[in-house]
C-alpha positions as a Markdown table, in Angstrom:
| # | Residue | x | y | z |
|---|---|---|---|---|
| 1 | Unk | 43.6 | 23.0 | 96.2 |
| 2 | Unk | 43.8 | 26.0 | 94.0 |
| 3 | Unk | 46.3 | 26.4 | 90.8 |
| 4 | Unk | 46.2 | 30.1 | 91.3 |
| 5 | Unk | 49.7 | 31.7 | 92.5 |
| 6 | Unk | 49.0 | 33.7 | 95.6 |
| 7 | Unk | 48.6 | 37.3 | 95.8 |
| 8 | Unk | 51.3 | 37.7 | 98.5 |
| 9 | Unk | 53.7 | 35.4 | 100.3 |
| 10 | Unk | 54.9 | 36.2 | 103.9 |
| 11 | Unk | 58.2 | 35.6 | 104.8 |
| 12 | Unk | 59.4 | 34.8 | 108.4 |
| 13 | Unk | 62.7 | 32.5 | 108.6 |
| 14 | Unk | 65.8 | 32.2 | 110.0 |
| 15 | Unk | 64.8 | 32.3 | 113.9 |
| 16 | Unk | 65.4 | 28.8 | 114.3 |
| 17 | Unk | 68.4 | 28.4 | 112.8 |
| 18 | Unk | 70.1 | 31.2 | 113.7 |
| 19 | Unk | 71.9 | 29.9 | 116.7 |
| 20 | Unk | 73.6 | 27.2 | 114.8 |
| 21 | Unk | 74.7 | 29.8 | 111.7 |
| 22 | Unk | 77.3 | 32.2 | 110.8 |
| 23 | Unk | 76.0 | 35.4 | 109.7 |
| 24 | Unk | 77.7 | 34.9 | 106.2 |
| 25 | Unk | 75.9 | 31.2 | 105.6 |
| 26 | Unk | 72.6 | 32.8 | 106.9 |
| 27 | Unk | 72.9 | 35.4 | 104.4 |
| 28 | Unk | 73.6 | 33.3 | 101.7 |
| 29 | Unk | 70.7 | 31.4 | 102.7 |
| 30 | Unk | 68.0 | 34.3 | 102.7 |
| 31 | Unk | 69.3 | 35.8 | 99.3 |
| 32 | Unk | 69.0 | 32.8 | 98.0 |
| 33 | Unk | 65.6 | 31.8 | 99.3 |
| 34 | Unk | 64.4 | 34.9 | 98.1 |
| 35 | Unk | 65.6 | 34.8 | 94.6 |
| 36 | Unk | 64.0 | 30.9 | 94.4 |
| 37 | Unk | 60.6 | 32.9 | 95.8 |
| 38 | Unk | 60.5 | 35.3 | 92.9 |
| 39 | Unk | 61.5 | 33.0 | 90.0 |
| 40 | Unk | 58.7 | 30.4 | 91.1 |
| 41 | Unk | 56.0 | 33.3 | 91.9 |
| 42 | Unk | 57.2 | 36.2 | 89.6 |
| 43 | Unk | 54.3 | 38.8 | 90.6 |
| 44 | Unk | 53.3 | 37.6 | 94.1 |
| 45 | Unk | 54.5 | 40.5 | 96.7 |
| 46 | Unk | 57.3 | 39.0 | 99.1 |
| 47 | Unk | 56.5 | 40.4 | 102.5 |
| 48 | Unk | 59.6 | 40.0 | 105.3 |
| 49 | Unk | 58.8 | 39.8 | 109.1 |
| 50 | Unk | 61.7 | 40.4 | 111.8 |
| 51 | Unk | 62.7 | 37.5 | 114.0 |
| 52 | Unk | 61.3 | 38.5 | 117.1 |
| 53 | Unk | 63.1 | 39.1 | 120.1 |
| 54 | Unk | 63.4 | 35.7 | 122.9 |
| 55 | Unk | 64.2 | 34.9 | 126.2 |
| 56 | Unk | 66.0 | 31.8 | 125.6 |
| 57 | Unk | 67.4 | 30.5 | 122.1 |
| 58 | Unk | 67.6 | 27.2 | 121.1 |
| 59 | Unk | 71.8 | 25.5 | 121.8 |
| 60 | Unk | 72.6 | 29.1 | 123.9 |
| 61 | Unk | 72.9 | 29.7 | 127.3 |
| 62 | Unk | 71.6 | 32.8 | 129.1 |
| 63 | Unk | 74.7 | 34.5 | 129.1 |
| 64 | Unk | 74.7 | 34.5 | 125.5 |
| 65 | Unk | 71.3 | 36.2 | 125.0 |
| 66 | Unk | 72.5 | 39.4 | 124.2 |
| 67 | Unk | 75.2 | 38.6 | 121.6 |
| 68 | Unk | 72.1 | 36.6 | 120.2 |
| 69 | Unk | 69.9 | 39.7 | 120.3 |
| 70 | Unk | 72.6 | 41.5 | 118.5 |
| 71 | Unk | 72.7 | 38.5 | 115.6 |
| 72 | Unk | 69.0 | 38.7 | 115.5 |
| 73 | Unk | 69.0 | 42.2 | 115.1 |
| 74 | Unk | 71.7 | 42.0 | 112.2 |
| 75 | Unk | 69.6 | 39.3 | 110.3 |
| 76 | Unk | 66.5 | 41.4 | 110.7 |
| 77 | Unk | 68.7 | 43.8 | 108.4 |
| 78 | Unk | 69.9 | 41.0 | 106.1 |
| 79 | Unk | 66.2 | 40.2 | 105.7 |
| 80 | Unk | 64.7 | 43.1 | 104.8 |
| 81 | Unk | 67.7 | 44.2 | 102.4 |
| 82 | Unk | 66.8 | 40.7 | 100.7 |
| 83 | Unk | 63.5 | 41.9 | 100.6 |
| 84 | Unk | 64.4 | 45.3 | 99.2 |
| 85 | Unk | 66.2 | 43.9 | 96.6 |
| 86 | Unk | 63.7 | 42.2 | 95.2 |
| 87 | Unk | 62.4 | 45.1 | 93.2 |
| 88 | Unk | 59.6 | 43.7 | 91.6 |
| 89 | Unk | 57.8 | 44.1 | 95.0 |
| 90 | Unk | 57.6 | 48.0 | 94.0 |
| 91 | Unk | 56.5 | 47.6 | 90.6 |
| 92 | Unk | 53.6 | 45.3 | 91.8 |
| 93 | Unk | 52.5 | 46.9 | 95.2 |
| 94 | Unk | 50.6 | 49.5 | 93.9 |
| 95 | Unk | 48.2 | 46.9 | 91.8 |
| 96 | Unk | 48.1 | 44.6 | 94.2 |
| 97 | Unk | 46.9 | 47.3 | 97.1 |
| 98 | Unk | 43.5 | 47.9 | 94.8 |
| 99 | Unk | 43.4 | 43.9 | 94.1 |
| 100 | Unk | 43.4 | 43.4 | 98.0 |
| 101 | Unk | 40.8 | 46.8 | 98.6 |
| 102 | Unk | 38.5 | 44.8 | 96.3 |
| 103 | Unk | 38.7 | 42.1 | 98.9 |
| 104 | Unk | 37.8 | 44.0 | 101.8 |
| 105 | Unk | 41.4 | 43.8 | 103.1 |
| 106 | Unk | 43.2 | 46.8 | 104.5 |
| 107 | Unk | 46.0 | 47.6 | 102.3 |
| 108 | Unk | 47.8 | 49.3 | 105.5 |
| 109 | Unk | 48.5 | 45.8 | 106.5 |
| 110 | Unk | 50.7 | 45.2 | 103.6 |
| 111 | Unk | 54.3 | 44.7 | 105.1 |
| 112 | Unk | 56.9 | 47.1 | 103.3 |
| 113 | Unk | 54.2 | 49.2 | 101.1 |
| 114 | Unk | 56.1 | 52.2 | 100.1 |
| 115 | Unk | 52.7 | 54.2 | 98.8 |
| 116 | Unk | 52.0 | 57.5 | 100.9 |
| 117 | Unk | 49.2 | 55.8 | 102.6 |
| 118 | Unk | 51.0 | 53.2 | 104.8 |
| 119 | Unk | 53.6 | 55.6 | 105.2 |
| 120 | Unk | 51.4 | 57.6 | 107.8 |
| 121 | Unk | 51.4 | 54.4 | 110.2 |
């Protein structure tokens, strides 16, 4: 196992739960999830990714699915404001996009990249 703090950390939560939550408790929940993130790994770049869109949700019944879309959609924001306010992500994209070109990786893949580059996608 490497000691190393990782270059990036992907964020996908709240689809499970979300049923079984208020907005305001879920909210609460992803701030503070992300604030724990950034004070353990201070220059990793937090990447959020939407809850995706289901058929069927866990404790609701079919005729709920579209009030649940609408929640969904809602947290998606909630996320990514989380994400957006944790500015550090900014100041580090930039170095991390030439760390990950030295690695082969496509820095167009990097979820939330502001740079003019990824911006063309």
């Amino acid at each position: 196992m490497s000691s190393k703090a990782p270059l990036i950390i992907v964020i996908n939560l709240g689809g499970n739960d979300l049923s079984s939550m208020e907005l305001g408790e879920f909210k609460a929940h992803i701030f503070s999830d992300f604030k724990y993130i950034r004070s353990v790994f201070p220059t990793a770049l937090l990447a959020w990714f939407d809850i995706l869109p289901r058929l069927h949700w866990r404790e609701v019944d079919d005729a709920s699915a579209k009030p649940m879309d609408l929640k969904r959609k809602r947290a998606n924001r909630l996320g990514r404001q989380a994400w957006s306010d944790s500015w550090l992500d900014q100041l580090i994209a930039e170095r991390l996009v030439s760390t990950l070109l030295t690695v082969s990786t496509c820095p167009k893949l990097v979820v939330g990249c502001t740079l003019s580059h990824c911006r063309q996608l």
